[in-house]
C-alpha positions as CSV (number, residue, x, y, z in Angstrom):
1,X,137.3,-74.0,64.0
2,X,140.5,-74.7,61.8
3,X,143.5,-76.2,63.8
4,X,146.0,-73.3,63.6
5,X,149.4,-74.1,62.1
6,X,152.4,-74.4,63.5
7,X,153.8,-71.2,62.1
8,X,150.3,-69.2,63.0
9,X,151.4,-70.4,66.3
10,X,154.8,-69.6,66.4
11,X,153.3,-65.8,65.4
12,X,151.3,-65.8,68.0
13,X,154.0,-66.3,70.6
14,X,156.4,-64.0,68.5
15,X,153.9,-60.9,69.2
16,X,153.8,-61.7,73.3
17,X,157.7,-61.9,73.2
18,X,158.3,-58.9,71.2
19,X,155.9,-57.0,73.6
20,X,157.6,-58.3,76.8
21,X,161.0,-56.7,75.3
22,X,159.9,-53.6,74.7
23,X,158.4,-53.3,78.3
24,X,162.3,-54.7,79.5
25,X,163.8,-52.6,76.7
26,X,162.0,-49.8,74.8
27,X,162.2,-49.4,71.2
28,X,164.0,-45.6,71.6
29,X,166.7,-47.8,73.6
30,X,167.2,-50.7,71.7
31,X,167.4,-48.5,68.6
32,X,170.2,-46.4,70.4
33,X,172.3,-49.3,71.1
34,X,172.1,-50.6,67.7
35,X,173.5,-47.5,66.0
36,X,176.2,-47.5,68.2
37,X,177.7,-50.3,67.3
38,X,180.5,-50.9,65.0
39,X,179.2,-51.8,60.8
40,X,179.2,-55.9,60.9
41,X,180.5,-57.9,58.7
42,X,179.3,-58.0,54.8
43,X,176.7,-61.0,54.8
44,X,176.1,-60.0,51.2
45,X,179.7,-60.2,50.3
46,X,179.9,-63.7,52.1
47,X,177.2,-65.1,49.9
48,X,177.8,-63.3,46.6
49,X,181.5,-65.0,46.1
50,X,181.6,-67.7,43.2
51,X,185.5,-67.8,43.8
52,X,185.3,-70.6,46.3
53,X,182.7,-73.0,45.4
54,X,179.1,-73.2,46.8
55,X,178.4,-71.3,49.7
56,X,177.0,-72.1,53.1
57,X,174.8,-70.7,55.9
58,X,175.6,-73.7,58.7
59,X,172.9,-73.3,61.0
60,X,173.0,-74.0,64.8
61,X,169.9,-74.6,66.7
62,X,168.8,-77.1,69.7
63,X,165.7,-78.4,68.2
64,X,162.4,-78.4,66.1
65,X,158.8,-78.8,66.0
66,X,158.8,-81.4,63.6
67,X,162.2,-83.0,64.5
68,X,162.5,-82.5,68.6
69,X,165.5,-82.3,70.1
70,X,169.0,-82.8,67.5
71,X,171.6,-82.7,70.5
72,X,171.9,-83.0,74.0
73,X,174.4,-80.7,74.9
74,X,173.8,-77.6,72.5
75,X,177.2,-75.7,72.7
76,X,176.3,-72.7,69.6
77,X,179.8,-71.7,70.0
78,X,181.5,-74.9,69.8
79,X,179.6,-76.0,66.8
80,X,180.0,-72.4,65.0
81,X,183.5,-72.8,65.6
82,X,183.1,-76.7,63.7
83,X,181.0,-74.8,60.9
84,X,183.9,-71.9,60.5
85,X,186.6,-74.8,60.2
86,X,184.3,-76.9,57.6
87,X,184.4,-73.8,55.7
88,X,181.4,-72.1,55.8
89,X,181.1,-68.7,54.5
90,X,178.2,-67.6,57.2
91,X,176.7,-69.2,60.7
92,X,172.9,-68.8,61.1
93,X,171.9,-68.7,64.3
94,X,168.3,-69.8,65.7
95,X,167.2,-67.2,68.7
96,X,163.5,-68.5,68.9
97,X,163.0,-69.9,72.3
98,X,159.9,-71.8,72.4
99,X,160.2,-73.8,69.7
100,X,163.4,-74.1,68.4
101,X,165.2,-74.2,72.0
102,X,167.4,-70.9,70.7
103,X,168.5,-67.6,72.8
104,X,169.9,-64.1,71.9
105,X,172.7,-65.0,74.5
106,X,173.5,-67.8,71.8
107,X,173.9,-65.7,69.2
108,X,176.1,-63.4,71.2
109,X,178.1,-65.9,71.6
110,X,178.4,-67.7,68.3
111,X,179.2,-63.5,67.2
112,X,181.8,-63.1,69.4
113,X,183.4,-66.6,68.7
114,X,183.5,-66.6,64.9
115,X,185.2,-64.6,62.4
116,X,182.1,-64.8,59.2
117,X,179.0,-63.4,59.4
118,X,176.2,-64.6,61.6
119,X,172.6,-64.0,60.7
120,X,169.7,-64.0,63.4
121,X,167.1,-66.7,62.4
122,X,163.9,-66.0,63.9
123,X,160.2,-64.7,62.9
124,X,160.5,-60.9,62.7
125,X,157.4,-59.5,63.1
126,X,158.6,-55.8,64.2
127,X,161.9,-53.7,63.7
128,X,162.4,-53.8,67.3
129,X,163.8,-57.7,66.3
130,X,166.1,-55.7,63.8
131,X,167.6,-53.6,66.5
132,X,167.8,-56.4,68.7
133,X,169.8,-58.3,66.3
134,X,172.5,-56.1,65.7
135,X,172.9,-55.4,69.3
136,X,173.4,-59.0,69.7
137,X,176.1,-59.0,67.0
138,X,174.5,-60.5,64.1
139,X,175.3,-58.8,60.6
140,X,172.2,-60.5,59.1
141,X,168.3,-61.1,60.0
142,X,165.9,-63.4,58.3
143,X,162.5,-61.7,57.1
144,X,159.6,-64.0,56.2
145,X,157.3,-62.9,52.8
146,X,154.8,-65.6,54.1
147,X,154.8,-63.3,57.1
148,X,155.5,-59.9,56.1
149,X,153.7,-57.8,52.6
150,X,155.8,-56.2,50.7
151,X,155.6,-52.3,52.2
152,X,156.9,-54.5,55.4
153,X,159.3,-56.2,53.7
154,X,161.1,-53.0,52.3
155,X,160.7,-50.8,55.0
156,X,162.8,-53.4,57.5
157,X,165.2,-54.0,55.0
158,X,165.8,-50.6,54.8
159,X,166.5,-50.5,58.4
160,X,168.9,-53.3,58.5
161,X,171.2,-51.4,55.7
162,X,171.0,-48.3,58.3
163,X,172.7,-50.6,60.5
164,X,175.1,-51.9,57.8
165,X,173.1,-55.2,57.5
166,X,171.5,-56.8,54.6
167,X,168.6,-59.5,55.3
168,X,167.9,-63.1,54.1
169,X,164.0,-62.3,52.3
170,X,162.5,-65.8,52.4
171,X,160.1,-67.3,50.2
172,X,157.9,-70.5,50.1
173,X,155.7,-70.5,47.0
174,X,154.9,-68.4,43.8
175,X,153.1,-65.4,45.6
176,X,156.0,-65.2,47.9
177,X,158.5,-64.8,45.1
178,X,156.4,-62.3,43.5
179,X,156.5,-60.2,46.8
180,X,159.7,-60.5,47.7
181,X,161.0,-59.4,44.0
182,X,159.0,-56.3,44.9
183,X,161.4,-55.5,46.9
184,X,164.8,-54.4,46.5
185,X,166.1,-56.7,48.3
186,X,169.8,-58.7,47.5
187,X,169.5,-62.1,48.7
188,X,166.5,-64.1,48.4
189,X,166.0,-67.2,50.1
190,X,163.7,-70.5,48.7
191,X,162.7,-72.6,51.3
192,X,162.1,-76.3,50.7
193,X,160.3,-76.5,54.2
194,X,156.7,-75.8,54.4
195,X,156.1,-73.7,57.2
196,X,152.4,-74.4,58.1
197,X,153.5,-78.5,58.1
198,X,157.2,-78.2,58.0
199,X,157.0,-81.1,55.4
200,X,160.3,-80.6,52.6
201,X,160.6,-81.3,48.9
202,X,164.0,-80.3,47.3
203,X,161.8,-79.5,43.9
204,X,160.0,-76.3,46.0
205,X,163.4,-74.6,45.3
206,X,164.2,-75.8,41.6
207,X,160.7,-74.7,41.0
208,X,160.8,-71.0,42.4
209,X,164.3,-70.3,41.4
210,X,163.7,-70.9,37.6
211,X,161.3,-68.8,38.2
212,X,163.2,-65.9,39.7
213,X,165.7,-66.2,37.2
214,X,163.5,-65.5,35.0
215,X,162.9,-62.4,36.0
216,X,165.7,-61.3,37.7
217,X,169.1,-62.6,37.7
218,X,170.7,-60.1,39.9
219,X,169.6,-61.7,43.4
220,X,171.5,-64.2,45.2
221,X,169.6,-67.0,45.9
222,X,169.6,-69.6,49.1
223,X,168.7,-72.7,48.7
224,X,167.0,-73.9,52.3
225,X,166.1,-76.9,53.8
226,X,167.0,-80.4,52.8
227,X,169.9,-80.2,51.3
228,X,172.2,-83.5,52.2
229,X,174.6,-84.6,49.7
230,X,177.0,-83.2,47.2
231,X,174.4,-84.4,44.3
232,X,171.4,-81.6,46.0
233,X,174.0,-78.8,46.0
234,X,175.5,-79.5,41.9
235,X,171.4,-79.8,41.1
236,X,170.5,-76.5,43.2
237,X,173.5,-74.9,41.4
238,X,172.2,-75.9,38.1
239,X,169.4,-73.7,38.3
240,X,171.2,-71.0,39.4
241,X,171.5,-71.2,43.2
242,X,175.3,-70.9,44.9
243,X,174.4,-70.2,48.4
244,X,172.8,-72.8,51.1
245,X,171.4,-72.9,54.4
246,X,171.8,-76.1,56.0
247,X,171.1,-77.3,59.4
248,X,169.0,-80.6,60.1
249,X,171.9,-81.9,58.4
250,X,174.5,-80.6,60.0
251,X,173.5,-80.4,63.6
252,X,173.0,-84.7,63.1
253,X,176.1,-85.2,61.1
254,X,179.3,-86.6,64.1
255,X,181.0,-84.5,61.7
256,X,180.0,-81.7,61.0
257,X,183.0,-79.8,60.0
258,X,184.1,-82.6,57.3
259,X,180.7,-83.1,56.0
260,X,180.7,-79.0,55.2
261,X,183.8,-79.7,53.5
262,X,182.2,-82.7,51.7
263,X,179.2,-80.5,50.5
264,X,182.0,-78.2,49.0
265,X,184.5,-79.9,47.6
């Protein structure tokens, strides 16, 4: 039998988590609670601005499968707080447990500490996850197209705008774009990272977004994953992305604040 990948893994452990919530938590509950809360701030607005330069999704998380541990002392506040002086326009926030070492008390936190838009990063499998997200205060979720067809795809984006939320649609290869531009969603994600090896190549997004553009030039697109230098953002942008989501980099720079403000300047 095949060796499963790391993200058919990660699924895997997604389903038993989202289970053990609802039992803690039912779906009617968490629903409630998410519709009482106050409309977040506009991620969409945060990444569709061209007035200030590139824009960037700083991402705090503890760790990863292919990288291990990138701090010690993981303080999600603290280093939101860096990201929001460095200028960034939103703070992704990793709540996977197992294997990225993340919480929903950390992005609570990160919510309640910040004044931009936080998205949930994690592997939605089920709109419970949606619900759960705004309740913990973010104003944006990530959805997968590896993970997710496109009846999915719409159907919890629709939910998020219920809750005033508009959510990162992710793609990897080709197919992906073609199911995600099935959608109606606004922001469309290219990730550099392959998720079955985590290996990264920069070209992955040059590719893809040439490829959306020609298509459809009314999405904004995120570049993800290994971007490092002022050099990958200027290519990126050249091809018609002005949004980023960066992490790796950040959560290793001593500086992450300044190197943000490198990246944009």
């Amino acid at each position: 039998m095949a060796t499963a990948s790391i993200l058919e893994k990660i699924l895997l452990q997604k389903k038993d988590e989202v289970r053990t919530a609802k039992r803690a938590r039912d779906l009617a509950r968490v629903r409630a609670m998410a519709e009482g809360m106050d409309m977040p701030l506009s991620f969409f607005d945060a990444l569709s601005s061209r007035d200030a330069g590139p824009r960037i999704i700083a991402e705090c998380k503890r760790k990863s499968p292919s990288k291990g541990q990138f701090v010690s002392n993981y303080e999600p506040e603290r280093i939101a707080g860096l990201y929001e002086r460095g200028g960034a326009a939103a703070i992704s926030v990793l709540t996977d447990e197992m294997f990225f070492g993340g919480h929903l008390s950390h992005l609570q936190a990160v919510s309640d500490f910040v004044s931009i838009p936080v998205i949930r990063k994690d592997f939605v499998i089920d709109e419970y996850q949606i619900f759960e997200a705004r309740v913990y205060g973010a104003s944006s979720y990530l959805l997968i197209a590896g993970v997710l067809d496109t009846a999915q795809l719409q159907y919890y984006t629709e939910i998020g705008r219920d809750l005033g939320m508009e959510p990162l649609i992710e793609c990897h290869s080709e197919e992906e774009v073609e199911i995600a531009l099935k959608t109606d969603g606004k922001i469309i994600g290219i990730n550099n990272r392959n998720l079955h090896d985590f290996s990264i190549s920069l070209e992955t997004s040059m590719r893809l977004a040439r490829s959306i553009q020609d298509q459809d030039k009314s999405r904004v697109l995120v570049c993800e994953s290994g971007v490092r230098t002022r050099e990958d953002v200027a290519k990126s942008q050249s091809v018609g992305m002005n949004a980023f989501l960066i992490g790796e980099f950040l959560m290793t720079h001593p500086r992450p604040d300044q190197a943000l403000m490198d990246l944009r300047s």
